[in-house]
C-alpha positions in Angstrom: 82.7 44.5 -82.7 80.6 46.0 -80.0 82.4 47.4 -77.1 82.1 44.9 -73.5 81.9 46.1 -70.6 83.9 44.2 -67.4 80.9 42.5 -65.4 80.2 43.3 -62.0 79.6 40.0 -59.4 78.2 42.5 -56.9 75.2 42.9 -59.2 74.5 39.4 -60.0 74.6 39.1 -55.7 72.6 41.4 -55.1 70.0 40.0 -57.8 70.4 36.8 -56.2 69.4 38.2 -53.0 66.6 39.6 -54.1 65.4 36.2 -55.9 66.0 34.8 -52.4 63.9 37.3 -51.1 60.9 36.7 -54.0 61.1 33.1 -53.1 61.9 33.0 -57.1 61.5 30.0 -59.4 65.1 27.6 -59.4 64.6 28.8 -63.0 65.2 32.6 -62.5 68.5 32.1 -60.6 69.8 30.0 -63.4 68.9 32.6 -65.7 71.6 34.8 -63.9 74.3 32.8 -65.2 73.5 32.5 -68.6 73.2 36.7 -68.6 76.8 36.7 -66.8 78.0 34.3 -70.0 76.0 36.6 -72.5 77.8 39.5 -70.9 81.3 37.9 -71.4 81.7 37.7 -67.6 85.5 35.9 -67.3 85.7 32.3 -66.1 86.5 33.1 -62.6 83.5 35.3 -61.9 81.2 32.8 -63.7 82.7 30.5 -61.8 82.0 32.5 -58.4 78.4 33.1 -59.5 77.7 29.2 -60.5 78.8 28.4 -57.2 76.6 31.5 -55.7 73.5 30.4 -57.4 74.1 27.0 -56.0 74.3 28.3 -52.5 71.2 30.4 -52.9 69.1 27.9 -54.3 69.9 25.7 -51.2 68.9 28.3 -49.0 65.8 28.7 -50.8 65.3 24.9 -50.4 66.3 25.4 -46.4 63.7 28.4 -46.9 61.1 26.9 -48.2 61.1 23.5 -46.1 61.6 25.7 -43.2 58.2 27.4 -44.4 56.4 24.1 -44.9 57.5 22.9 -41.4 55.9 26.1 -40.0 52.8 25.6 -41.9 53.0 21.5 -40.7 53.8 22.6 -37.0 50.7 25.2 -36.9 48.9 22.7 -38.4 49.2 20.2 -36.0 49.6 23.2 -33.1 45.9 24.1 -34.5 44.7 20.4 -34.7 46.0 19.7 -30.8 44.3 23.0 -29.7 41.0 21.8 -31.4 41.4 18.4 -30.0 42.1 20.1 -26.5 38.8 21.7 -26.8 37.1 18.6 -28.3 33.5 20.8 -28.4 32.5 18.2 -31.2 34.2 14.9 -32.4 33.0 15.4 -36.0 33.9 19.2 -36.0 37.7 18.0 -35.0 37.6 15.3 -37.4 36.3 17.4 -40.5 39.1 19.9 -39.5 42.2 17.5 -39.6 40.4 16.2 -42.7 40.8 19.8 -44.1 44.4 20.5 -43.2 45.4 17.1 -44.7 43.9 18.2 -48.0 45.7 21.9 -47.6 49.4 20.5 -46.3 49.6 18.2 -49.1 47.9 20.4 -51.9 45.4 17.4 -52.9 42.4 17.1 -54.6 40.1 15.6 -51.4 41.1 13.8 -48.3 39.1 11.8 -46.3 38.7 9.8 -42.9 37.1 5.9 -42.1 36.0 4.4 -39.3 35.8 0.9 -38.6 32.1 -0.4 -38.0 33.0 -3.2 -35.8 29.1 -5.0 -35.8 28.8 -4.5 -40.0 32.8 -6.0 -40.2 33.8 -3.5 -42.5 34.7 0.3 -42.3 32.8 3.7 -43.7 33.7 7.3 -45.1 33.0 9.5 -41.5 34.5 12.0 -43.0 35.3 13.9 -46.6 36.9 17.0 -48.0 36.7 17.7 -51.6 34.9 15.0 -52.1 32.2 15.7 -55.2 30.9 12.0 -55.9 27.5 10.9 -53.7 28.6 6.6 -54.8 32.5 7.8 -53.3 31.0 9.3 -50.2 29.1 6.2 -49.4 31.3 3.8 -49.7 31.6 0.6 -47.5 35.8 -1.1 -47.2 36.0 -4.5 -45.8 39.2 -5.3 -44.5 41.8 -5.8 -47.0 39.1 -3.8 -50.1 41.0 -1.3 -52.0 43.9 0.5 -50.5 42.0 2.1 -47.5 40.9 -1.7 -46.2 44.8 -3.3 -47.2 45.8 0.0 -44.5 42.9 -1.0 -42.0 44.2 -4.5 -42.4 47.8 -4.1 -42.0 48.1 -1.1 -39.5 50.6 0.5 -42.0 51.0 3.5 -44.4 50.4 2.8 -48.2 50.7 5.3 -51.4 50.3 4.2 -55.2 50.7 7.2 -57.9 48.1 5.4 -59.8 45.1 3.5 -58.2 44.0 2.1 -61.0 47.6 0.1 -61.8 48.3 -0.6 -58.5 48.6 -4.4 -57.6 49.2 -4.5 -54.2 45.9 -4.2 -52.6 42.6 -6.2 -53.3 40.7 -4.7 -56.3 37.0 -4.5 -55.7 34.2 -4.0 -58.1 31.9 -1.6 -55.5 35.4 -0.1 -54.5 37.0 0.8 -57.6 33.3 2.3 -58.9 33.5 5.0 -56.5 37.0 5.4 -56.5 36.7 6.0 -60.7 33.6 8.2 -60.1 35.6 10.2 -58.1 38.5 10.5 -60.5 40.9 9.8 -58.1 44.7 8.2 -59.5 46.9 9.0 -56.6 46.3 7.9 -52.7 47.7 7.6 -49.7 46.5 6.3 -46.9 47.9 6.3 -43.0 46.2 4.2 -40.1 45.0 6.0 -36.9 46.2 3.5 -34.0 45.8 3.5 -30.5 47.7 1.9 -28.0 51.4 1.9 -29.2 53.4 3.9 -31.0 53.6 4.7 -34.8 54.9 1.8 -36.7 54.9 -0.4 -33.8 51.3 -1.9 -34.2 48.5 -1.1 -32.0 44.3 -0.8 -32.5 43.4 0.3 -35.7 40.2 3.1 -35.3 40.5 4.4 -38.8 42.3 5.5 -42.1 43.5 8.9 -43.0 43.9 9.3 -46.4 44.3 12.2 -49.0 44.1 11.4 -52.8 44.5 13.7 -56.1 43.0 13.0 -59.6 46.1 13.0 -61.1 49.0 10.9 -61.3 51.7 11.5 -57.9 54.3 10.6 -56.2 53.7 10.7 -52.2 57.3 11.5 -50.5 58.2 10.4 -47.1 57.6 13.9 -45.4 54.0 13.9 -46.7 53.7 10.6 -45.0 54.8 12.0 -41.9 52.8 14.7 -41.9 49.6 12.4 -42.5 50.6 10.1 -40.0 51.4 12.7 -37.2 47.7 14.0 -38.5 46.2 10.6 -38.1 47.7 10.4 -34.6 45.5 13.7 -33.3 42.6 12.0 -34.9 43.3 9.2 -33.4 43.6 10.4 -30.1 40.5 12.7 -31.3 38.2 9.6 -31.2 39.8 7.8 -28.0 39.2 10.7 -25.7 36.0 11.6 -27.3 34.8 8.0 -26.8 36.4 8.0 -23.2 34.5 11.4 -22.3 31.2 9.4 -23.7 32.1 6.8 -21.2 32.6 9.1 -18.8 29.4 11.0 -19.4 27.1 7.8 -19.7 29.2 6.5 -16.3 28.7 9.6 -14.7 24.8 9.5 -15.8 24.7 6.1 -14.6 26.2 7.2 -11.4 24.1 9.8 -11.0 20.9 7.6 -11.6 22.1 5.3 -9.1 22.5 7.7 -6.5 19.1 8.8 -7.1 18.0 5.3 -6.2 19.9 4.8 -3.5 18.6 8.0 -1.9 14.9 7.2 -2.8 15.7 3.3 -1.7 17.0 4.8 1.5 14.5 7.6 2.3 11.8 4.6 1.7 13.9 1.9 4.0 14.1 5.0 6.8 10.1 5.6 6.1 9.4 1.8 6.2 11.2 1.9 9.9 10.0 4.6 11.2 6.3 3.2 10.1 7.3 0.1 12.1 8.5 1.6 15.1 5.0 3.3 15.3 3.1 0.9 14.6 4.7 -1.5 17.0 4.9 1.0 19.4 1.0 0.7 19.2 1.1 -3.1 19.7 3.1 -2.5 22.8 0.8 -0.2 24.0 -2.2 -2.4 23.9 -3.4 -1.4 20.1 -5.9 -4.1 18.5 -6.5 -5.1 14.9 -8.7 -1.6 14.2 -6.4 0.7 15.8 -3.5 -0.7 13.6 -5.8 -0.8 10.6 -6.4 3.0 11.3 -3.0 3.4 11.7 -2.1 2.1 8.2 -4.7 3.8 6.6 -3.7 7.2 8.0 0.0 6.3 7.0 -1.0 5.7 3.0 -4.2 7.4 2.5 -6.8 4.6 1.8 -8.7 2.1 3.6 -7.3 -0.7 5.5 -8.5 -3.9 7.0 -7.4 -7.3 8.3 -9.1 -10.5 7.5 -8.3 -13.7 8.7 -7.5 -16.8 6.1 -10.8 -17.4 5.3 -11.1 -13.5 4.1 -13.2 -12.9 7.2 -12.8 -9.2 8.5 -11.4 -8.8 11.9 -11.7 -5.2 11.8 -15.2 -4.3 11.0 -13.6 -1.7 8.9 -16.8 0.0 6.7 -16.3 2.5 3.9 -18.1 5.3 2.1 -16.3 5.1 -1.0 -18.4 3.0 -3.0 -16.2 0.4 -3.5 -17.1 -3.3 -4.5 -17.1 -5.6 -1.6 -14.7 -8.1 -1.3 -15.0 -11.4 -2.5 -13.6 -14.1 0.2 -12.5 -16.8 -2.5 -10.8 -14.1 -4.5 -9.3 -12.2 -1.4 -8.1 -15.6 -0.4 -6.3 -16.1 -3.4 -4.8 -13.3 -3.8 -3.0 -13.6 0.0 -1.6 -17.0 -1.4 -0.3 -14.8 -4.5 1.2 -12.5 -2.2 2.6 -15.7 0.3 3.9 -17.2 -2.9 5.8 -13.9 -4.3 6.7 -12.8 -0.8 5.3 -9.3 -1.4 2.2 -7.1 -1.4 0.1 -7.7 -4.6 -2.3 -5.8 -6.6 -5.8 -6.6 -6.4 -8.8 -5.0 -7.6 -7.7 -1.4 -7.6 -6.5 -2.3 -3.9 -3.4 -4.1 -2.3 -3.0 -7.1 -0.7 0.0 -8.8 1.5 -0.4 -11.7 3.2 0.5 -11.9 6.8 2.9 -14.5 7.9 4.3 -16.0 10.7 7.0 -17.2 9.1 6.2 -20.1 6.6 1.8 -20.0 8.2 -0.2 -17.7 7.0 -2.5 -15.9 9.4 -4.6 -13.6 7.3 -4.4 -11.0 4.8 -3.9 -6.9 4.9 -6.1 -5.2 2.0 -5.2 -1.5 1.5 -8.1 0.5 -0.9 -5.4 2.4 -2.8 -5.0 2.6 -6.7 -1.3 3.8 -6.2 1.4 2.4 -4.0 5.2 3.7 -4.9 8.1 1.3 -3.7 8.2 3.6 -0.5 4.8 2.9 0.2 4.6 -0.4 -0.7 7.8 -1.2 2.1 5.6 0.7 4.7 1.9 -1.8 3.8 4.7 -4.9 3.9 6.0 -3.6 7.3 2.8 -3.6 8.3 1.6 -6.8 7.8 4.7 -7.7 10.2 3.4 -6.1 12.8 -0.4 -7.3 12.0 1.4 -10.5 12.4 2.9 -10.5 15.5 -0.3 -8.5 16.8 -2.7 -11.6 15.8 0.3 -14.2 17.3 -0.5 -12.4 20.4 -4.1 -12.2 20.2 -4.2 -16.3 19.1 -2.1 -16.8 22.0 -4.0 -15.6 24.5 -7.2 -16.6 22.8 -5.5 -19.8 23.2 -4.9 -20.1 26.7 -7.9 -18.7 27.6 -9.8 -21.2 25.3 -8.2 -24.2 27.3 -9.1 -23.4 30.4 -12.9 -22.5 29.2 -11.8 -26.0 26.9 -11.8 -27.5 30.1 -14.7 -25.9 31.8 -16.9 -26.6 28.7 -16.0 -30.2 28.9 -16.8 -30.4 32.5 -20.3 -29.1 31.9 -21.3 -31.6 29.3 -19.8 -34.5 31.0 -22.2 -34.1 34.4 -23.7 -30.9 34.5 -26.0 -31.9 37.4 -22.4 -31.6 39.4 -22.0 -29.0 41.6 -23.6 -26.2 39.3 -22.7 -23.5 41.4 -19.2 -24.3 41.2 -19.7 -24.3 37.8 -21.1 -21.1 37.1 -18.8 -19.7 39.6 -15.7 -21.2 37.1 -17.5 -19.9 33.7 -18.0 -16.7 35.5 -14.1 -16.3 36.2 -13.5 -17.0 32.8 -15.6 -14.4 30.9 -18.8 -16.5 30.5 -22.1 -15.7 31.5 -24.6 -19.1 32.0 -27.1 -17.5 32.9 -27.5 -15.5 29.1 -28.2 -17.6 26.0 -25.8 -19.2 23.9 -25.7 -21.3 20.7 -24.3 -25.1 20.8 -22.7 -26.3 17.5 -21.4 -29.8 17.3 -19.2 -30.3 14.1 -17.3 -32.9 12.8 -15.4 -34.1 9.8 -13.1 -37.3 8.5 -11.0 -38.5 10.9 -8.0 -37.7 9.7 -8.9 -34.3 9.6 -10.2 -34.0 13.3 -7.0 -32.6 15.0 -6.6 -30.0 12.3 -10.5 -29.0 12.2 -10.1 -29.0 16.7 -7.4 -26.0 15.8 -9.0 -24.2 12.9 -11.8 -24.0 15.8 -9.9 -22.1 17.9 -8.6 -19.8 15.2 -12.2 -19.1 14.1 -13.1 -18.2 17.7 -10.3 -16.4 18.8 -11.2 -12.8 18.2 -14.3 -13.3 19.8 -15.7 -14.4 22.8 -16.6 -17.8 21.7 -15.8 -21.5 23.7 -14.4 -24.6 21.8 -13.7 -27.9 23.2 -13.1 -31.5 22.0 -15.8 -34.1 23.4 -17.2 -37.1 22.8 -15.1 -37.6 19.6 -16.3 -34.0 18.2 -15.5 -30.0 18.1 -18.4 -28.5 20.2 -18.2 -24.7 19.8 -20.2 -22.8 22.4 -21.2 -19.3 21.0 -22.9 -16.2 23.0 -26.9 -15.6 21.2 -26.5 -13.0 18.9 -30.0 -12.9 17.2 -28.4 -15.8 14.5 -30.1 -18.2 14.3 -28.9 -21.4 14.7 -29.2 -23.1 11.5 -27.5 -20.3 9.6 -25.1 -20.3 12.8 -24.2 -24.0 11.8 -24.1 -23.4 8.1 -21.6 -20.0 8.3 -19.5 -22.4 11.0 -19.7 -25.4 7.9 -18.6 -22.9 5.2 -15.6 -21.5 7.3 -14.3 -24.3 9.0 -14.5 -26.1 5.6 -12.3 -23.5 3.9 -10.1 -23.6 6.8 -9.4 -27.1 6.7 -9.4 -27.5 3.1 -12.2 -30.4 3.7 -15.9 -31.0 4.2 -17.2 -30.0 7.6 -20.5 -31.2 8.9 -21.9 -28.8 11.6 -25.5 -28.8 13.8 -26.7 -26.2 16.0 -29.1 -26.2 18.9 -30.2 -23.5 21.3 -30.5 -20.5 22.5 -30.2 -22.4 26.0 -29.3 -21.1 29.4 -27.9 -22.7 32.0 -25.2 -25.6 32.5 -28.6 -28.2 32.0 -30.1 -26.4 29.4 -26.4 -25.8 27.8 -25.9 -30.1 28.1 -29.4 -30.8 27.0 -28.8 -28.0 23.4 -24.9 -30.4 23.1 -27.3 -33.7 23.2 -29.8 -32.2 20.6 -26.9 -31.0 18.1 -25.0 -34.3 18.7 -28.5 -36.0 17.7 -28.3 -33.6 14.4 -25.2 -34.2 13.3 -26.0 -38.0 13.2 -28.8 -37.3 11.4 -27.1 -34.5 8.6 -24.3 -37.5 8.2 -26.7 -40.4 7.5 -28.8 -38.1 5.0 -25.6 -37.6 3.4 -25.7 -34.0 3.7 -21.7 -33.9 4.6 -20.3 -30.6 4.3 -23.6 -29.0 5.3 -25.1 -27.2 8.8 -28.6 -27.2 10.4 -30.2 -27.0 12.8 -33.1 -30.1 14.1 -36.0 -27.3 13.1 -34.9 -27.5 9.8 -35.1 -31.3 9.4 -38.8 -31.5 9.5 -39.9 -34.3 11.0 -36.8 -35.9 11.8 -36.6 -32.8 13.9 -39.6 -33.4 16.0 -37.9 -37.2 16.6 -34.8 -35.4 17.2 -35.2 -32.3 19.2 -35.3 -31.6 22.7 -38.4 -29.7 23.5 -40.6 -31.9 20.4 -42.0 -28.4 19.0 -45.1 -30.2 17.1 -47.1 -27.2 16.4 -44.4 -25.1 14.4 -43.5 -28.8 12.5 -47.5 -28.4 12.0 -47.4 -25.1 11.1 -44.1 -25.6 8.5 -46.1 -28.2 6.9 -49.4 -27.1 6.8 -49.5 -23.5 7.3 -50.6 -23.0 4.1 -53.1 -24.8 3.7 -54.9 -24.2 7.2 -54.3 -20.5 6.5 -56.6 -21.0 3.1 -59.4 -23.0 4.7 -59.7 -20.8 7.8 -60.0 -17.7 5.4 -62.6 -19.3 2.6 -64.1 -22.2 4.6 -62.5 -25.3 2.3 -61.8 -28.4 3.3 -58.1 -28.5 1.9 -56.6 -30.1 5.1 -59.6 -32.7 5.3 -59.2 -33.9 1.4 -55.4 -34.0 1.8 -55.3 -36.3 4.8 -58.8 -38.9 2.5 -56.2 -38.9 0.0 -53.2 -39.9 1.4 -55.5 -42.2 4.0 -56.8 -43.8 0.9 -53.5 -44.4 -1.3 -53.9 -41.8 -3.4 -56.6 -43.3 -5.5 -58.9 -40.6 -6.8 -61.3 -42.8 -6.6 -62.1 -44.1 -3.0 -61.0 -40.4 -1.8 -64.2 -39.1 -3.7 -66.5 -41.3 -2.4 -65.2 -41.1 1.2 -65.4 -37.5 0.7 -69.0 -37.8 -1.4 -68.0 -35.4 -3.6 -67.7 -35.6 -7.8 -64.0 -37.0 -8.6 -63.4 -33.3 -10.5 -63.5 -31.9 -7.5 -61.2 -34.1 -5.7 -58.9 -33.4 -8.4 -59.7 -29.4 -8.4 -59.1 -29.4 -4.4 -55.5 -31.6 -5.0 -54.7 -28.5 -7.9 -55.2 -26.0 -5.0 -53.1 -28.2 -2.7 -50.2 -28.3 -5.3 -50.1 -24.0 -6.0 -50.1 -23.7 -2.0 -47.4 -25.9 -1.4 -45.4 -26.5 -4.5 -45.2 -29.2 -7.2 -43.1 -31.9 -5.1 -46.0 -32.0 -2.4 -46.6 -35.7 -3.2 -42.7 -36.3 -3.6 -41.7 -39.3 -1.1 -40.0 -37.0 1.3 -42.9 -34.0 1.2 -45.5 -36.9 1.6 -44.1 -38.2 4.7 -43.8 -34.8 6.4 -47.3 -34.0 5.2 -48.4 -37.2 6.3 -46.9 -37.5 9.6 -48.2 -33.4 9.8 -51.7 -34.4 9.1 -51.5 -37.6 12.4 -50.4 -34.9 14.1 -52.1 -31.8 13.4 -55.4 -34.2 14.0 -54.3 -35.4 17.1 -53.9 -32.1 18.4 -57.0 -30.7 17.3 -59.7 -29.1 19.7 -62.1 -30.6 19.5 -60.9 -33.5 17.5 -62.2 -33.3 13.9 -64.5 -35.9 13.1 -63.6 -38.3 10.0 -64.2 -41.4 8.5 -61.1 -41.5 7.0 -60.0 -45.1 7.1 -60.2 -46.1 4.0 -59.9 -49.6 4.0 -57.9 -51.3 1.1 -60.0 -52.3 -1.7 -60.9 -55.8 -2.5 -58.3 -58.2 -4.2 -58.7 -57.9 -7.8 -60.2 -54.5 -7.9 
């Protein structure tokens, strides 16, 4: 029998110590007791060491949990400093990710966000992952154990996916899931709003999965949870900070246009200030114009509501000239939006006072910023109240002249001294030429044509005056003449009114006689234009041919001749015809071919050839009924005035009945 020596308990605590130290398998301390029995240790000291080797291998539990706490707290120590960095969202996110996978020794872990337009949720994040069909994976809520977690605000764990009945199996689902390998999972919600357990907003799932069948303990769920709160937190400050940033930007964009709103508003004022400062001062329509123009570098001018200029503005730049219609147009655009418009590579704003327009202002300027555009708009205020002003005046000074005119054409044989002494003190000269226009227009429209006369007149130097049922304007000669004096008056007035005006001009005449005599003349040619039917139109007696020489003062018979006949009297002067003679047979004997040859005793070819001559002189409608009676009464005329009188035998008596 071999020889046993008395075992030491020292030893076996030293060794026990030094299997605490290794952080030994629980299998090598219980190795220790079965030597101690092999070495015949007595029952006491096996005893001792039993309960020794129970001690130690609870302090190597206490050990090793104290280890894994450390390695949870820097875990979570590291994922707080991250998250108190924040540099990137997804950088943050991948690293909790990453620690959930290395705290709870799994295969891959992973991270969903909710995609709250799609209705479902989506891998943001994976670790481990190895499957492309995994990775892109789509949960609706309550699919697989990720949506039953989305869906329920709480942690779940199965130990095998594939068995588990709890959650909602789903053909896409379990594909990846299987393509993946994955068996075990567990999943934790990342909530906002409350605290864990206690409900809240649901922004995601944290979940960490091996390919092998496991149970998930309650401190693993902890530790996944307290990781899905940092993420959590993760995405409500990042999200807050994007607010912030995009507020901020907002802010930032605002105050830009607020400054630029308010350096244009201060611009604008200080625009109007000088420019009504010029009114005040006496400025006129050109000086504000230049004004303007000087303010925003192109071309300005002011034009009535007819699209008349009242600046005389003229530019170099060879731009298009304005079309009225379409200038007046675009002011009613501008009236109707309430702003300047653009128009033709120019501006336009309408000038109001209040709801009445009174003109236009065109700026020749590609551009115009909001800035610039506030100062043009200002300025049509004060082009406003500068042509209020003028109208005004132009007003009052047109009634008292209203008043003189009327005077005049009433008894202009009274007191003419007194008379010229009264047109005198109110700017008009007598004694130099002036034009007579005598218009009129349906009677409804009368009043409103009576005022549109005025506003046509009042920037220049021009008279108007209601008489004898009628607007007579009285106009300083110019060099127009009167029939295209009538006619511009027709056209503008019309436009004006909105309606047809008719308009007849007489003159140049002088004097408060010769004035009254020109009113009688136009008056005569207005009844004339109105039973021709030519409504809407202006002449002038001259231009109504014979109905002229009935109608006009001073009976010019030689230019009526001359209009008429000029032509012809011209070509039988230069070649010695008888053009004039042959005209006047032919007409004396009815047109017949016939008689005219042999009161003329000449071949009916030639007749004919003679008439052809007529015809390229005068025009094809020479023998039209309104051409022959002109020609006709030309021809009793022109041979009455002859010297000497032309001898003919031109009465060509009718022919016989039944010839």
């Amino acid at each position: 029998m071999a020889e046993q020596h008395p075992v030491r308990p020292a030893r076996f605590a030293r060794d026990l110590l030094d299997l605490l130290s290794a952080d030994a398998p629980a299998e090598d301390f219980r190795a220790l007791a079965a030597q101690a029995r092999a070495a015949g240790a007595a029952p006491d000291d096996l005893a001792d060491l039993d309960d020794a080797t129970a001690k130690a291998l609870r302090i190597r539990g206490t050990l090793r949990e104290h280890r894994r706490r450390e390695r949870e707290l820097t875990a979570l120590f590291d994922t707080a400093s991250d998250l108190a960095a924040l540099r990137d969202l997804d950088s943050v996110l991948r690293s909790i990710v990453r620690r959930a996978r290395m705290l709870l020794g799994t295969d891959t872990a992973y991270l969903t966000l909710p995609d709250e337009e799609a209705g479902d949720t989506y891998m943001r994040v994976t670790d481990g992952s190895v499957s492309p069909i995994f990775q892109a994976l789509r949960l609706g809520l309550g699919d697989g154990l990720g949506g039953l977690v989305a869906q329920t605000a709480r942690p779940y764990a199965t130990p095998d996916y594939r068995t588990d009945t709890r959650f909602r199996h789903v053909d896409r689902v379990d594909e990846g899931v299987l393509d993946e390998g994955l068996v075990a999972i567990l999943g934790v919600p990342l909530l906002l709003g409350s605290t864990r357990g206690d409900g809240g907003k649901v922004v995601g799932v944290l979940m960490a999965a091996d390919r092998a069948p496991r149970t998930f303990g309650g401190d693993e769920v902890a530790l996944m949870s307290s990781l899905a709160t940092h993420a959590a937190i993760a995405i409500d400050t990042a999200r807050a900070m994007a607010d912030t940033r995009a507020a901020l930007a907002e802010l930032a964009e605002a105050n830009t246009v607020i400054r630029a709103h308010a350096d244009a508003v201060q611009r604008a004022e200080e625009a109007h200030d000088k420019l009504t400062d010029l009114v005040l001062r006496g400025g006129d329509l050109p000086d504000v114009a230049a004004a303007v123009a000087e303010l925003l570098g192109g071309a300005v001018a002011i034009h009535d509501t007819a699209g008349l200029d009242l600046t005389g503005t003229t530019t170099d730049d060879g731009s298009t000239p304005l079309d009225g219609a379409e200038l007046v147009r675009a002011a009613e655009e501008s009236h109707a939006l309430g702003r300047a418009v653009a128009w033709h590579g120019g501006w336009v704003c309408a000038v109001l006072a209040g709801p009445e327009a009174l003109g236009s202002l065109v700026l020749r300027r590609a551009d115009l910023d909001d800035a610039d555009r506030h100062v043009f708009e200002r300025a049509g205020v004060v082009a406003a109240l500068l042509l209020l002003l003028r109208r005004s005046v132009a007003e009052t000074e047109n009634r008292v002249r209203g008043e003189l005119l009327a005077d005049l054409l009433t008894d202009p044989d009274r007191d003419p001294v007194t008379l010229s002494a009264r047109a005198r003190r109110s700017g008009i000269d007598l004694d130099r030429p002036h034009l007579v226009l005598v218009a009129d227009t349906a009677t409804s429209d009368r009043e409103r044509l009576a005022a549109r006369a005025r506003q046509y007149l009042f920037a220049g130097s021009g008279v108007t005056a209601q008489h004898a049922g009628s607007t007579v304007l009285l106009l300083p000669d110019d060099g127009t003449p009167p029939g295209e004096a009538a006619r511009r008056a027709a056209s503008r007035l019309g436009v004006r009114i909105g309606a047809p005006v008719t308009v007849a001009a007489a003159g140049p005449a002088v004097g408060a006689r010769g004035i009254a005599a020109a009113h009688a003349e136009a008056a005569r040619c207005l009844r004339a234009l109105i039973v021709l039917g030519r409504t809407g139109d202006g002449a002038c007696a001259a231009e109504l041919g014979f109905l002229g020489v009935v109608l006009g003062g001073r009976q010019d018979v030689d230019t009526f001749v001359g209009d008429a006949l000029g032509p012809l009297l011209a070509y039988d002067a230069r070649r010695g015809t008888e053009l004039v003679r042959t005209l006047r047979v032919y007409f004396a004997c009815g047109g017949s071919l016939t008689r005219a040859k042999d009161e003329l005793h000449i071949h009916v070819n030639t007749v004919v050839q003679r008439l052809d001559r007529v015809e390229a002189l005068l025009g094809p409608d020479w023998n039209g009924p309104q051409q022959a009676l002109e020609l006709q009464l030309a021809l009793r005329l022109h041979q009455l005035t002859e010297r000497p009188p032309a001898v003919v035998t031109e009465s060509c008596a009718p022919p016989p009945p039944g010839r």
